[in-house]
N, C-alpha and C positions, 0 to 999 in steps of 0.2 A: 741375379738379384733375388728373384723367386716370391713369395711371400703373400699376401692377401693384396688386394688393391680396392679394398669396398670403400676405403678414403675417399678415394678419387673419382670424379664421374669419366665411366668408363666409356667412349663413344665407338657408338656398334660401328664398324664398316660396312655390313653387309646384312643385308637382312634375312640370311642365312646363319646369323646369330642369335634369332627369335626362336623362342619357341611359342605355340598359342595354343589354345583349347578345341576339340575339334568338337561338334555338336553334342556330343557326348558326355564332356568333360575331360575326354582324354590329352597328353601333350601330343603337340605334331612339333616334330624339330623341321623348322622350317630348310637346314642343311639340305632335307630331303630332297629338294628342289633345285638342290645347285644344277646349272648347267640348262636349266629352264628360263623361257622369257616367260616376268609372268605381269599380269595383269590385277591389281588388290585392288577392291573395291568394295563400299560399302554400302550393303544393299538392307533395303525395306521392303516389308509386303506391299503396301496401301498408298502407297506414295504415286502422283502423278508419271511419275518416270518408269515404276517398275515394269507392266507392259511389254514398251519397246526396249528398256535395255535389259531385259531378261532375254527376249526372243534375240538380238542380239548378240550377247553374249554369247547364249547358248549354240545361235550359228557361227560365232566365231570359235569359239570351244571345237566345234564340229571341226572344223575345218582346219583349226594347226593342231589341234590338240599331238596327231602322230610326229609333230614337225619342233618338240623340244617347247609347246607353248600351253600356259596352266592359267587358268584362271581362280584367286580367291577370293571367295566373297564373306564377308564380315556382317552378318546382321548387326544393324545400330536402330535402338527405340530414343536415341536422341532428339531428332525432329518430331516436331508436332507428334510425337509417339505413334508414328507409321509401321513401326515395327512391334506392337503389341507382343506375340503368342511368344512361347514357347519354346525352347531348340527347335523343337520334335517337330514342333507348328510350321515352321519357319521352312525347316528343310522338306517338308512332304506336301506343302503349299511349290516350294521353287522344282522339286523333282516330279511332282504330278503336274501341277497347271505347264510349268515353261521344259519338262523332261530336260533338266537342269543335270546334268554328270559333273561339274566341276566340285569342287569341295566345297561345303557351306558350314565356315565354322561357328562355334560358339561365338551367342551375342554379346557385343562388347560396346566399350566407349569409346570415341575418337576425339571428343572432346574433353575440357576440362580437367581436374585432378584425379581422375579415376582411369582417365585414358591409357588403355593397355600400352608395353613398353614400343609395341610393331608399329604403331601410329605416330607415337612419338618419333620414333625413326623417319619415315616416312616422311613428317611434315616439318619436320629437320632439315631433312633433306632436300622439299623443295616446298618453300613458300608458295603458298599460290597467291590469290588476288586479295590485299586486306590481311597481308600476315597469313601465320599457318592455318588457322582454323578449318575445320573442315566444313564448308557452308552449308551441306545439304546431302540425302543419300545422293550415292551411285556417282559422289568421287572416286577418282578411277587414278588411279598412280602404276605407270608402267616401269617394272623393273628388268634391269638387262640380266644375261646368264651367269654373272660374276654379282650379283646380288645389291645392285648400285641402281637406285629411282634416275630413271631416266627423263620420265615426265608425268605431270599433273594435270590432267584432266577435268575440268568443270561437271557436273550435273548435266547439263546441258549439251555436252559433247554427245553424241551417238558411241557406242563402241566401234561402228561400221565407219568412224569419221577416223580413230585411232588406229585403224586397221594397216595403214601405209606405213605408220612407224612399229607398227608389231612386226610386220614385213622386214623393214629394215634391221631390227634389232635380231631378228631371227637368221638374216643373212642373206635372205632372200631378196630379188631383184623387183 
């Protein structure tokens, strides 16, 4: 058949068909990732949460990172504008105070009509409480190694409460 398909709304399978901006401005094709469980969430500097789910993170990071497991984090100035600075800001705020190694992309929308195409996917994929919207930073959406949301996480969750089903998605016992 062949031909253009921009008619039609084309739905991702996998979110290994994104590509996103990385602090930089540069594209990351998310493809990059296949075969990773990863964890996408969207994080603020100033936000009551950021603290413990940076330290968090960054101990779970530590700990599968050699084990096929990534973490992305999304700055969003959505909320109460928690996320004020800069790329620059953002990323050397999360790599000096929390020594942050996972990737910290370019800030985006999650909300709204400006929200990048990865979140749309995302909150597509799994409604959370009150429809898609994303309610607050440091929703946290776990994706399997075939690039399919496995699950949606609250604000509220810990990442160290997520930890069992990263476990399980990873294969491990």
């Amino acid at each position: 058949m062949g031909g253009s398909h921009s008619s039609e709304k084309t739905k991702e399978q996998s979110i290994h068909e994104f590509t996103v901006k990385d602090s930089r401005g540069n594209d990351v094709n998310l493809s990059d990732y296949k075969g990773k469980v990863l964890l996408v969430v969207n994080v603020a500097s100033q936000c009551g949460f950021t603290n413990s789910n940076y330290k968090e993170l960054t101990e779970l990071y530590n700990k599968y990172k050699d084990k096929d497991f990534e973490i992305l984090a999304f700055p969003c100035n959505q909320f109460l504008s928690q996320e004020p600075g800069t790329n620059e800001q953002i990323k050397d705020f999360a790599c000096t105070k929390y020594k942050a190694e996972f990737p910290i992309f370019g800030k985006v929308y999650v909300n709204g009509p400006n929200t990048v195409p990865i979140y749309n996917f995302l909150k597509s994929s799994k409604g959370g409480f009150m429809g898609s919207r994303i309610k607050w930073n440091f929703t946290k959406f776990l994706v399997n190694k075939d690039g399919h949301v496995i699950g949606r996480y609250s604000p509220t969750t810990s990442p160290f409460g997520i930890e069992k089903d990263i476990k399980t998605a990873l294969g491990e016992q």
